[in-house]
N, CA, C and O atoms as a Maestro MAE file, in Angstrom:
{
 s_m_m2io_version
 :::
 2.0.0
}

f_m_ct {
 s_m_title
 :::
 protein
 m_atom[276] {
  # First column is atom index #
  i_m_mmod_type
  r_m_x_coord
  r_m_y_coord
  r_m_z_coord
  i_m_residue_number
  s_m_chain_name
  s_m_pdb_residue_name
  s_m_pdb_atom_name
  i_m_atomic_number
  :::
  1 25 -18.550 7.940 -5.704 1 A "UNK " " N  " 7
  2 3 -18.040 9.259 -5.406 1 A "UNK " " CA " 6
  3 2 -17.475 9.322 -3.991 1 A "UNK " " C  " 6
  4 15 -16.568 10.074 -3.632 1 A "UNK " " O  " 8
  5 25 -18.237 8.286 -3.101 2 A "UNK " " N  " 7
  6 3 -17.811 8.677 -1.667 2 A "UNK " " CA " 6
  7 2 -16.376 7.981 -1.553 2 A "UNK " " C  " 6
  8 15 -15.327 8.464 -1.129 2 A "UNK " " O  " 8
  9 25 -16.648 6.658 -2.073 3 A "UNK " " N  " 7
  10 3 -15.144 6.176 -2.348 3 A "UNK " " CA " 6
  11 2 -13.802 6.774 -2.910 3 A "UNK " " C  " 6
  12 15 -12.763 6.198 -2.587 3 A "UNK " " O  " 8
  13 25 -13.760 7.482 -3.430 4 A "UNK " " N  " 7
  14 3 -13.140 8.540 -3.818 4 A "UNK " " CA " 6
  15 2 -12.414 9.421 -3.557 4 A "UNK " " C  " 6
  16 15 -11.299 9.852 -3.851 4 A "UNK " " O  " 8
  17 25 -13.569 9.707 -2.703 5 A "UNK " " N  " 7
  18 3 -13.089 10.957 -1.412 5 A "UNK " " CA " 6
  19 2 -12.431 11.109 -0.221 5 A "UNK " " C  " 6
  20 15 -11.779 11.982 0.351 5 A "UNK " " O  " 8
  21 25 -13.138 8.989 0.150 6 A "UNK " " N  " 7
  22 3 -12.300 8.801 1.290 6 A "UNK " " CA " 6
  23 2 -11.144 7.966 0.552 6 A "UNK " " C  " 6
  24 15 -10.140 8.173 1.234 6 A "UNK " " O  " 8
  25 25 -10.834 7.190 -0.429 7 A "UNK " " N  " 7
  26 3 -9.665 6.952 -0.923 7 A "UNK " " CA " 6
  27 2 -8.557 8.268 -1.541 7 A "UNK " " C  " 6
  28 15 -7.467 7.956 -2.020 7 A "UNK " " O  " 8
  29 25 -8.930 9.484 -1.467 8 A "UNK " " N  " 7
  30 3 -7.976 10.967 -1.528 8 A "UNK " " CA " 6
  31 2 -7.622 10.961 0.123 8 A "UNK " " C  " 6
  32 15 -6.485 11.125 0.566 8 A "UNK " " O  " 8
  33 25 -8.675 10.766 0.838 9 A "UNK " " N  " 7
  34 3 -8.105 11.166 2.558 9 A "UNK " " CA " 6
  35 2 -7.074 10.363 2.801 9 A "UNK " " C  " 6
  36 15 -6.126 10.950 3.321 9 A "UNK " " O  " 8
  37 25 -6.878 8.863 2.545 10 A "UNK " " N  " 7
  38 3 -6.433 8.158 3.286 10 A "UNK " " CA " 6
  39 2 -5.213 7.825 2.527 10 A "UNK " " C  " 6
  40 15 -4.242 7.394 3.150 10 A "UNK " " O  " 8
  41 25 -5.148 8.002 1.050 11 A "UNK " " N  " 7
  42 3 -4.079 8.568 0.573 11 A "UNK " " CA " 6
  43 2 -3.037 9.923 1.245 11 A "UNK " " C  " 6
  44 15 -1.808 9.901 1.309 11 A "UNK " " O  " 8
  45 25 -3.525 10.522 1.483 12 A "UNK " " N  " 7
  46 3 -2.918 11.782 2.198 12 A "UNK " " CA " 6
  47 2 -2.832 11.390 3.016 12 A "UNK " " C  " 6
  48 15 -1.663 11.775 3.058 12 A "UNK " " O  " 8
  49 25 -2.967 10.770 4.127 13 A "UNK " " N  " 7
  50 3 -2.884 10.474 5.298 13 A "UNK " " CA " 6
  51 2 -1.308 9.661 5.437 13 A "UNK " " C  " 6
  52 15 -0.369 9.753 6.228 13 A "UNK " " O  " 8
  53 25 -1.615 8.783 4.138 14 A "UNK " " N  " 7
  54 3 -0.330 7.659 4.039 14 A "UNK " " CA " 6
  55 2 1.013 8.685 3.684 14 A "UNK " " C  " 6
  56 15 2.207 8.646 3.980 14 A "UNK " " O  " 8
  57 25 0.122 9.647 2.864 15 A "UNK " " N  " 7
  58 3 1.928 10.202 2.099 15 A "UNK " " CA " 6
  59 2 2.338 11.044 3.372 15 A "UNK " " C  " 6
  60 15 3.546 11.179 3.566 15 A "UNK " " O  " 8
  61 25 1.650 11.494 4.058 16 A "UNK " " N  " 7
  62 3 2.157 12.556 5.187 16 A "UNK " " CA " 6
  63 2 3.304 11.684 6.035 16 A "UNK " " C  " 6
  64 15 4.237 12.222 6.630 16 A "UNK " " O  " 8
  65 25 3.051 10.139 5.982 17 A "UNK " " N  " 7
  66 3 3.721 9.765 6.817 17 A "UNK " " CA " 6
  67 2 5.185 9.203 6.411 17 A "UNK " " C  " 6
  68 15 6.194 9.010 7.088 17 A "UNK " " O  " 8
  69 25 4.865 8.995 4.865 18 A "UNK " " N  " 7
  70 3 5.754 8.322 4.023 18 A "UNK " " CA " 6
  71 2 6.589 9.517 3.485 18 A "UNK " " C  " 6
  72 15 6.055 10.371 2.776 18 A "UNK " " O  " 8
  73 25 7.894 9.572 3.825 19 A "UNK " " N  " 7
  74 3 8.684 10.221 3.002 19 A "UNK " " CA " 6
  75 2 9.185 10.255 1.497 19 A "UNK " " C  " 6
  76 15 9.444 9.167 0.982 19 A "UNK " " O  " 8
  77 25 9.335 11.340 0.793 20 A "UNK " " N  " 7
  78 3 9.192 11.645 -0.700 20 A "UNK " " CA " 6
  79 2 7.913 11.852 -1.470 20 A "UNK " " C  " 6
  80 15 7.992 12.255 -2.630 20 A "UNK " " O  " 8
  81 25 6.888 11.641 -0.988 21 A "UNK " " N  " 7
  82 3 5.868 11.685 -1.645 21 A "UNK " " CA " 6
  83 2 4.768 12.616 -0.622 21 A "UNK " " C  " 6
  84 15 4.480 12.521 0.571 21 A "UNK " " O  " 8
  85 25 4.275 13.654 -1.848 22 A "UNK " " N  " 7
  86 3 3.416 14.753 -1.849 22 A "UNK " " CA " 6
  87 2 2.580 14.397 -1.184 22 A "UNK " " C  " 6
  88 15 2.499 13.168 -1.171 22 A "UNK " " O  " 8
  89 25 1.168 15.395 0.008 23 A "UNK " " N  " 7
  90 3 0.208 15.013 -0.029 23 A "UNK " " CA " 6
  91 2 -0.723 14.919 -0.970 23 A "UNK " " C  " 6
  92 15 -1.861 14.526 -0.715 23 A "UNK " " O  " 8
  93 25 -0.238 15.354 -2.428 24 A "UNK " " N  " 7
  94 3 -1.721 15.336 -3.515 24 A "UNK " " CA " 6
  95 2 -1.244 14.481 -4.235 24 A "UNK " " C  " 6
  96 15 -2.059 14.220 -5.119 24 A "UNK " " O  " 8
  97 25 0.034 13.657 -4.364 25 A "UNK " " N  " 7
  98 3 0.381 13.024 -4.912 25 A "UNK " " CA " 6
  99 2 -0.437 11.543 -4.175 25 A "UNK " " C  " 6
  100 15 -0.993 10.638 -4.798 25 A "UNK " " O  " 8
  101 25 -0.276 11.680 -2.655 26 A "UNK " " N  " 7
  102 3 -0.578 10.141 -1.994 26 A "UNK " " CA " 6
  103 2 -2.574 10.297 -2.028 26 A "UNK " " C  " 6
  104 15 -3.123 9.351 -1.464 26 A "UNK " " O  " 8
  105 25 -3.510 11.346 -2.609 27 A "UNK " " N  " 7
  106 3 -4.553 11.873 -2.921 27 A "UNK " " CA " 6
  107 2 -5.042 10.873 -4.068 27 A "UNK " " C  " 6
  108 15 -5.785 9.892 -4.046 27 A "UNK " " O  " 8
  109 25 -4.302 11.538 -5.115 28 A "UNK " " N  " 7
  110 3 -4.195 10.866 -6.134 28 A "UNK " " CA " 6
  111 2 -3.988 8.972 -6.364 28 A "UNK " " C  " 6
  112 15 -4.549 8.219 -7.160 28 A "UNK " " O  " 8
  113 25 -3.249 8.773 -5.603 29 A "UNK " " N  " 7
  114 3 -2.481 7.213 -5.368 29 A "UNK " " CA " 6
  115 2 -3.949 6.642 -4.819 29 A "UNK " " C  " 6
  116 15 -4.462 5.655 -5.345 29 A "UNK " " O  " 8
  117 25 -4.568 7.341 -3.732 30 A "UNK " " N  " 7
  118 3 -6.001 6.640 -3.025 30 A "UNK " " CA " 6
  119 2 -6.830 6.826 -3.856 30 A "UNK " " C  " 6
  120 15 -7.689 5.957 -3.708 30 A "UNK " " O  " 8
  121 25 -7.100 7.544 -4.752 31 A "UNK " " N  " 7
  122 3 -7.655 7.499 -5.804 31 A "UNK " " CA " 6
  123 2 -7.734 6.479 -6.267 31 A "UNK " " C  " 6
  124 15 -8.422 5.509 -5.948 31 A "UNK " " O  " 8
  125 25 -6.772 6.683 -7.349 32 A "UNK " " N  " 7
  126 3 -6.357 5.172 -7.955 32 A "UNK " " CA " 6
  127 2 -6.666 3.861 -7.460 32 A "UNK " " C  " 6
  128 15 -7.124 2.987 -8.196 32 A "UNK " " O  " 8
  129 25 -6.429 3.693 -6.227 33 A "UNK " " N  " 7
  130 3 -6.389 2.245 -5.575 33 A "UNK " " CA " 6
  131 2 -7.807 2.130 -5.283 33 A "UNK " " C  " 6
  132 15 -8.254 1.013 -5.542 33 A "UNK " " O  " 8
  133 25 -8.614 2.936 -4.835 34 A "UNK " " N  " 7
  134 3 -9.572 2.815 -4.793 34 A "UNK " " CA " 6
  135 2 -10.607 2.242 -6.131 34 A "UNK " " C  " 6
  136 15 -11.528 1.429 -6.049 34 A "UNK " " O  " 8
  137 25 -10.169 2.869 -7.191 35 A "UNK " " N  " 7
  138 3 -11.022 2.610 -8.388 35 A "UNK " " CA " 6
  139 2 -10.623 1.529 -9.236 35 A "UNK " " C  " 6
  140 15 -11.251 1.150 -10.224 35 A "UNK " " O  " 8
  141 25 -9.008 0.806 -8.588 36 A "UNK " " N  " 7
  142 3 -8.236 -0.647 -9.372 36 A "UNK " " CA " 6
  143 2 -8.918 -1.821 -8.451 36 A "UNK " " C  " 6
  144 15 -8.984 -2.991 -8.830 36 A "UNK " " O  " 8
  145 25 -9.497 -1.277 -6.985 37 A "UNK " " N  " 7
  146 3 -9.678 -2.234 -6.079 37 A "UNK " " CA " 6
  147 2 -11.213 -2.595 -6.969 37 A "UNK " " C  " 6
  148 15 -11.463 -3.641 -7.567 37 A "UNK " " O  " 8
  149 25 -12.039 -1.463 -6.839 38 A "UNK " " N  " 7
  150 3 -13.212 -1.822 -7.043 38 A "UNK " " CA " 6
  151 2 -13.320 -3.116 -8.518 38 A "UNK " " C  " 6
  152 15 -13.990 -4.146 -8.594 38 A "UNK " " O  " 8
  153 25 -12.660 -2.684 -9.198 39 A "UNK " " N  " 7
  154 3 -12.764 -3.231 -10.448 39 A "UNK " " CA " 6
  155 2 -12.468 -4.746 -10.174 39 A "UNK " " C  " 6
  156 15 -13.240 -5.601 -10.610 39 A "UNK " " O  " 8
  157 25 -10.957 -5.197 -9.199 40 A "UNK " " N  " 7
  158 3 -10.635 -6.595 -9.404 40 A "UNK " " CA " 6
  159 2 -11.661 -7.609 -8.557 40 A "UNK " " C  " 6
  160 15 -12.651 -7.240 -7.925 40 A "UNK " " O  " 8
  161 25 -11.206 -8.890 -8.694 41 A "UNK " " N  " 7
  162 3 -11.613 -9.910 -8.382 41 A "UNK " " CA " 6
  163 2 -11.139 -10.259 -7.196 41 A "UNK " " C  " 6
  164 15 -10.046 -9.949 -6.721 41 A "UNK " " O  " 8
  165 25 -12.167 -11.060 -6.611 42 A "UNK " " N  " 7
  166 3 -11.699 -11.320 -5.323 42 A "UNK " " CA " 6
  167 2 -10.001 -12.526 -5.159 42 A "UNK " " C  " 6
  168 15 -9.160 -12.491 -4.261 42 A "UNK " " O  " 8
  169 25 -10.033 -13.193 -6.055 43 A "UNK " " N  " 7
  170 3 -8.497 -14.113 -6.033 43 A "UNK " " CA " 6
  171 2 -7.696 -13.466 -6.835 43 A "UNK " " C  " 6
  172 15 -6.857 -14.109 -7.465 43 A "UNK " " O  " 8
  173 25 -7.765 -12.437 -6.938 44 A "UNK " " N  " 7
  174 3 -6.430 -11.780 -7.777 44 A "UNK " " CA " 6
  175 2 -6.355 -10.765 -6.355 44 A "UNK " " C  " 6
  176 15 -5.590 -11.212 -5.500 44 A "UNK " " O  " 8
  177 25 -6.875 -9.791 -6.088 45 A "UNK " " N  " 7
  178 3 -6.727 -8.998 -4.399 45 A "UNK " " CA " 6
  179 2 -6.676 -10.350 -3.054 45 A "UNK " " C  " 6
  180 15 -6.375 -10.117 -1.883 45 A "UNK " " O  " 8
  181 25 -6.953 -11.370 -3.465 46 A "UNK " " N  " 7
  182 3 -5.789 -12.535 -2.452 46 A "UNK " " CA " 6
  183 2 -4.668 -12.725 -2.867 46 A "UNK " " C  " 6
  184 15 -3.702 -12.906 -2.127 46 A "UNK " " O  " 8
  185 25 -4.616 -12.712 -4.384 47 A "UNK " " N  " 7
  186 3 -2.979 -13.441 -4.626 47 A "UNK " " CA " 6
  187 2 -2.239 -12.237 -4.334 47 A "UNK " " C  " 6
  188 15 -1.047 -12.446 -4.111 47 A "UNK " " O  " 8
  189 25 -2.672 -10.848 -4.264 48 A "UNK " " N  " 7
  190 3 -1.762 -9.367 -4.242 48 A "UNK " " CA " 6
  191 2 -1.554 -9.116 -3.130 48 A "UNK " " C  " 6
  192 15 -0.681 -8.326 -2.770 48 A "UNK " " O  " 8
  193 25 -2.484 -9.876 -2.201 49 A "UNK " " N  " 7
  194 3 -1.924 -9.875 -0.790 49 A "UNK " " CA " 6
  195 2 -1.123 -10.348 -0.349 49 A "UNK " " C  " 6
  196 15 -0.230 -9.787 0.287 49 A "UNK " " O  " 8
  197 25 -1.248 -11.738 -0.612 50 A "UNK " " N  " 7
  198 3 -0.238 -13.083 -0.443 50 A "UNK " " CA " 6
  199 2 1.180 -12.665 -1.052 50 A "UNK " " C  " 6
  200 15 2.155 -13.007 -0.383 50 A "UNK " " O  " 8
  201 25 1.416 -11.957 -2.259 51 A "UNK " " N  " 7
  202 3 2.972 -11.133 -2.829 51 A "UNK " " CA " 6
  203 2 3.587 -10.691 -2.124 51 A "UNK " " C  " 6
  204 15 4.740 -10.920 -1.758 51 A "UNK " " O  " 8
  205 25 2.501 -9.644 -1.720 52 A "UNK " " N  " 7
  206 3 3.360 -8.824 -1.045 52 A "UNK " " CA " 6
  207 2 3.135 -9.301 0.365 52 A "UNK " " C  " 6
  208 15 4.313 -9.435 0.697 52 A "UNK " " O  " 8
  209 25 2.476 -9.630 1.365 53 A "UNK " " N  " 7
  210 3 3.589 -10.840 2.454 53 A "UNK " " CA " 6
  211 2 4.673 -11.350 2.386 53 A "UNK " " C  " 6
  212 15 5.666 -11.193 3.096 53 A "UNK " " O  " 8
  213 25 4.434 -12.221 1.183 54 A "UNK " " N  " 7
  214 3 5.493 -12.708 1.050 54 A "UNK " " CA " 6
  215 2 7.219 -11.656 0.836 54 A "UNK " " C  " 6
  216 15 8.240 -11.696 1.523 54 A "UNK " " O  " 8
  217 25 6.918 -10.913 -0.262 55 A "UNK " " N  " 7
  218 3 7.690 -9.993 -0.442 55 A "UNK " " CA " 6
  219 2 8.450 -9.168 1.094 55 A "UNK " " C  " 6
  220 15 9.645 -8.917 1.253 55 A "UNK " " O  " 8
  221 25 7.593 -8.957 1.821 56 A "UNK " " N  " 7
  222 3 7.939 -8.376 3.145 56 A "UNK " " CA " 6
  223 2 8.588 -8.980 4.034 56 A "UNK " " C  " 6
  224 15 9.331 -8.441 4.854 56 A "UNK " " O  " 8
  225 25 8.180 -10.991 3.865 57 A "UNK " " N  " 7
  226 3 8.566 -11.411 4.860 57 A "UNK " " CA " 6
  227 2 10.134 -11.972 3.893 57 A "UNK " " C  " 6
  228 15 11.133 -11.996 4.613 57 A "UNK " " O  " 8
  229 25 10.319 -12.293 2.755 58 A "UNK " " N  " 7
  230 3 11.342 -12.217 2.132 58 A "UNK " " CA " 6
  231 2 12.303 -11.149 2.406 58 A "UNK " " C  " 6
  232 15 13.438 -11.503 2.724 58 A "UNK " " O  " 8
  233 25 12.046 -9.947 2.338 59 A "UNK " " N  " 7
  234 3 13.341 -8.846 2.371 59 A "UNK " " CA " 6
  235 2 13.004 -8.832 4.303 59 A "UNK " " C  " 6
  236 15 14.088 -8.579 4.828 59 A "UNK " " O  " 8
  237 25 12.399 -8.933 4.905 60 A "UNK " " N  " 7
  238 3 12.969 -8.868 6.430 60 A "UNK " " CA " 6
  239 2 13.184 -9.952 6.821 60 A "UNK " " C  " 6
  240 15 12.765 -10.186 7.955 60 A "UNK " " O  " 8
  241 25 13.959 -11.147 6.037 61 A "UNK " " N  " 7
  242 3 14.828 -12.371 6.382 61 A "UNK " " CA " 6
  243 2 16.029 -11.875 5.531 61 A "UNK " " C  " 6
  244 15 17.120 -12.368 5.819 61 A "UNK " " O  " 8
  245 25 15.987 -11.062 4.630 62 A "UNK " " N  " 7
  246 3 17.654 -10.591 4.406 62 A "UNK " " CA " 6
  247 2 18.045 -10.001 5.202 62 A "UNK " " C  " 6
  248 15 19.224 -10.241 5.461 62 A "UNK " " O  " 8
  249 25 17.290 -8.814 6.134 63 A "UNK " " N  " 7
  250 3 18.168 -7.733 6.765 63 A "UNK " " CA " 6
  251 2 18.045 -7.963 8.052 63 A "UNK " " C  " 6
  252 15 17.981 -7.000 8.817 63 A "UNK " " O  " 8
  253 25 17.980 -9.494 8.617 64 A "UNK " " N  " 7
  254 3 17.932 -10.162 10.044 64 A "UNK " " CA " 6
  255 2 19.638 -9.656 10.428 64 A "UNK " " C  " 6
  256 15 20.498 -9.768 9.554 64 A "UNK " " O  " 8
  257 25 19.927 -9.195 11.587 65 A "UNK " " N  " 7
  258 3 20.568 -9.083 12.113 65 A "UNK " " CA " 6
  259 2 21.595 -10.200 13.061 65 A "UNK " " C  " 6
  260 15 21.357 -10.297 14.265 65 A "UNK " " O  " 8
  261 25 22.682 -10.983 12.467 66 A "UNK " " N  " 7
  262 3 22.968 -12.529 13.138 66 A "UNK " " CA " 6
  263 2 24.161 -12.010 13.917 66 A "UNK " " C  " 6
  264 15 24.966 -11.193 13.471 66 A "UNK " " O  " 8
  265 25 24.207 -12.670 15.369 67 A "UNK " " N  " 7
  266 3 25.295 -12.679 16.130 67 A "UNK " " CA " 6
  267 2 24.537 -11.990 17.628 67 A "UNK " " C  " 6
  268 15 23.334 -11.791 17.802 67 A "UNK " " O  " 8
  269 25 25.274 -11.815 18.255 68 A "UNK " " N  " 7
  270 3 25.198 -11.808 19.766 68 A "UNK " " CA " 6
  271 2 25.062 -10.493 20.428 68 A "UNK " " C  " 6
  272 15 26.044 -9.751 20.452 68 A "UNK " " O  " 8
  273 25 24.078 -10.172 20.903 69 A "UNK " " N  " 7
  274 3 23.442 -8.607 21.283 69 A "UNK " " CA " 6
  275 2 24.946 -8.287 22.355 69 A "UNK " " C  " 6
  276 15 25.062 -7.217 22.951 69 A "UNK " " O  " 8
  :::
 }
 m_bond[275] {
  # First column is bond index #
  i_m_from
  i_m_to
  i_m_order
  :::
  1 1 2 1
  2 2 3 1
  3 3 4 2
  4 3 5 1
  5 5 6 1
  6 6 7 1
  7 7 8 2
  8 7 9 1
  9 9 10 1
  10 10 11 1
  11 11 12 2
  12 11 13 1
  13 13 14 1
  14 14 15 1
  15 15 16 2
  16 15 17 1
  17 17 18 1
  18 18 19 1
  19 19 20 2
  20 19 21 1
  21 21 22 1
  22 22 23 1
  23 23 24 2
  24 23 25 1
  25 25 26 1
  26 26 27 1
  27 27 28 2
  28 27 29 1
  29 29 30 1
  30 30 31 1
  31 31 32 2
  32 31 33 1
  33 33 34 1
  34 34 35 1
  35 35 36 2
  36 35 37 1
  37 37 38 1
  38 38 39 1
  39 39 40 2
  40 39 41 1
  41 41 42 1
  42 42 43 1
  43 43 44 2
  44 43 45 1
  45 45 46 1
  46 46 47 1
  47 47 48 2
  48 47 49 1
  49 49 50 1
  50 50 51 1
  51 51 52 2
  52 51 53 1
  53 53 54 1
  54 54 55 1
  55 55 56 2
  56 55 57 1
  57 57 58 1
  58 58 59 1
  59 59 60 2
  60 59 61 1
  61 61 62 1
  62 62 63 1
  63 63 64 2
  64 63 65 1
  65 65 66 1
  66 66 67 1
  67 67 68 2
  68 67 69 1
  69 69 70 1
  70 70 71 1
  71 71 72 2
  72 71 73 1
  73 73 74 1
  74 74 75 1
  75 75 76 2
  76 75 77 1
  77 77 78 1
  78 78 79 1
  79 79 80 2
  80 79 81 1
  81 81 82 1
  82 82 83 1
  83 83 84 2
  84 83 85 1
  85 85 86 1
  86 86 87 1
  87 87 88 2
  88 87 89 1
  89 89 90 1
  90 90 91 1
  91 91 92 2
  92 91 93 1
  93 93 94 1
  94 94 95 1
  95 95 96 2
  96 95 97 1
  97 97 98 1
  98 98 99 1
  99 99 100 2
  100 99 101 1
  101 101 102 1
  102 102 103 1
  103 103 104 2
  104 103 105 1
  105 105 106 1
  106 106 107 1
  107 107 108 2
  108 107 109 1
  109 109 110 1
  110 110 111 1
  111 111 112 2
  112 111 113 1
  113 113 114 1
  114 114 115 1
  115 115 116 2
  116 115 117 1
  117 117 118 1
  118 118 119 1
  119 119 120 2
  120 119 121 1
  121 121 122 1
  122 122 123 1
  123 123 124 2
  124 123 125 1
  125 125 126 1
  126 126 127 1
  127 127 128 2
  128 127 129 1
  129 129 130 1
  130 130 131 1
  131 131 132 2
  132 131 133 1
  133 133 134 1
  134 134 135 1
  135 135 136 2
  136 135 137 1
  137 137 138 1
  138 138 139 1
  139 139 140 2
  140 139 141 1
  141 141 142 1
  142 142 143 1
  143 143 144 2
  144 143 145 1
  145 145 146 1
  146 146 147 1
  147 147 148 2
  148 147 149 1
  149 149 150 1
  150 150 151 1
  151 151 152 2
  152 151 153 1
  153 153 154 1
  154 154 155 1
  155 155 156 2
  156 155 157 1
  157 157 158 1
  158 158 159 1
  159 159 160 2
  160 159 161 1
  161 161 162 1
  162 162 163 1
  163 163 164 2
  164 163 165 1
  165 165 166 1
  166 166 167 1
  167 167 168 2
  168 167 169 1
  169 169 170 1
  170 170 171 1
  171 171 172 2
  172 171 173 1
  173 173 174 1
  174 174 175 1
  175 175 176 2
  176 175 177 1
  177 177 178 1
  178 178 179 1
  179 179 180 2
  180 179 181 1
  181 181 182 1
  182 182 183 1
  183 183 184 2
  184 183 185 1
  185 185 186 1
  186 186 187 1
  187 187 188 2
  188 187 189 1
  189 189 190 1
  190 190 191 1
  191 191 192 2
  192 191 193 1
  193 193 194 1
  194 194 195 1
  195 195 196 2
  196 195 197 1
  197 197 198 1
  198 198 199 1
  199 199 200 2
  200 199 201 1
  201 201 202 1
  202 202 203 1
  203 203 204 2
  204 203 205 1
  205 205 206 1
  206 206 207 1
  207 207 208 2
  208 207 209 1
  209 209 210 1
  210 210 211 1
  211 211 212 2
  212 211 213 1
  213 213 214 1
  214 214 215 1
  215 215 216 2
  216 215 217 1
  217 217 218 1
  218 218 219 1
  219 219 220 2
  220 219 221 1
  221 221 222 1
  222 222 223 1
  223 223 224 2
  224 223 225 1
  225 225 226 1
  226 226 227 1
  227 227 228 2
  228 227 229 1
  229 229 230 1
  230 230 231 1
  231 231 232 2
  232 231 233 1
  233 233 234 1
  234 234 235 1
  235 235 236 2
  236 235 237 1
  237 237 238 1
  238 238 239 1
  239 239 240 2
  240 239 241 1
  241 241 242 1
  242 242 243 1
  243 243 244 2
  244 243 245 1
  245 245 246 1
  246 246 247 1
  247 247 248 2
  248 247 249 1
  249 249 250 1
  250 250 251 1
  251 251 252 2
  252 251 253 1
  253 253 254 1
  254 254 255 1
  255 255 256 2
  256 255 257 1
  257 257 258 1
  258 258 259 1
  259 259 260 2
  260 259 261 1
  261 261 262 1
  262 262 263 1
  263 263 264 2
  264 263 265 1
  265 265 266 1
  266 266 267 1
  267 267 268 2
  268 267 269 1
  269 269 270 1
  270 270 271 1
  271 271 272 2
  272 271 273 1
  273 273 274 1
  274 274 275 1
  275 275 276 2
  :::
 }
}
């Protein structure tokens, strides 16, 4: 239950900052993540980490900026 509650806070916290998305919507989202986290395994929440690194460090080597300040 406590998980819950603080996965609704910190959801809201994220959407306030993130544009398009509601604060009860980003409530809801900590919700969720909270209760998909609890459930998985520890090498599947490594490999979802490792994605999305990768994923991040993939699209900010497309939009590198080349040539001479």
């Amino acid at each position: 239950m406590i998980g819950k509650v603080i996965g609704a806070l910190v959801g809201d916290k994220l959407a306030k900052q993130t544009g398009g998305v509601s604060s009860g919507s980003g409530a809801i989202m900590g919700v969720v993540a909270a209760s998909v986290l609890r459930r998985m395994s520890l090498p599947a929440m490594l490999a979802i980490g490792a994605g999305g690194f990768l994923a991040k460090k993939m699209s900010e080597k497309g939009t590198t900026r080349t040539g001479s300040y």
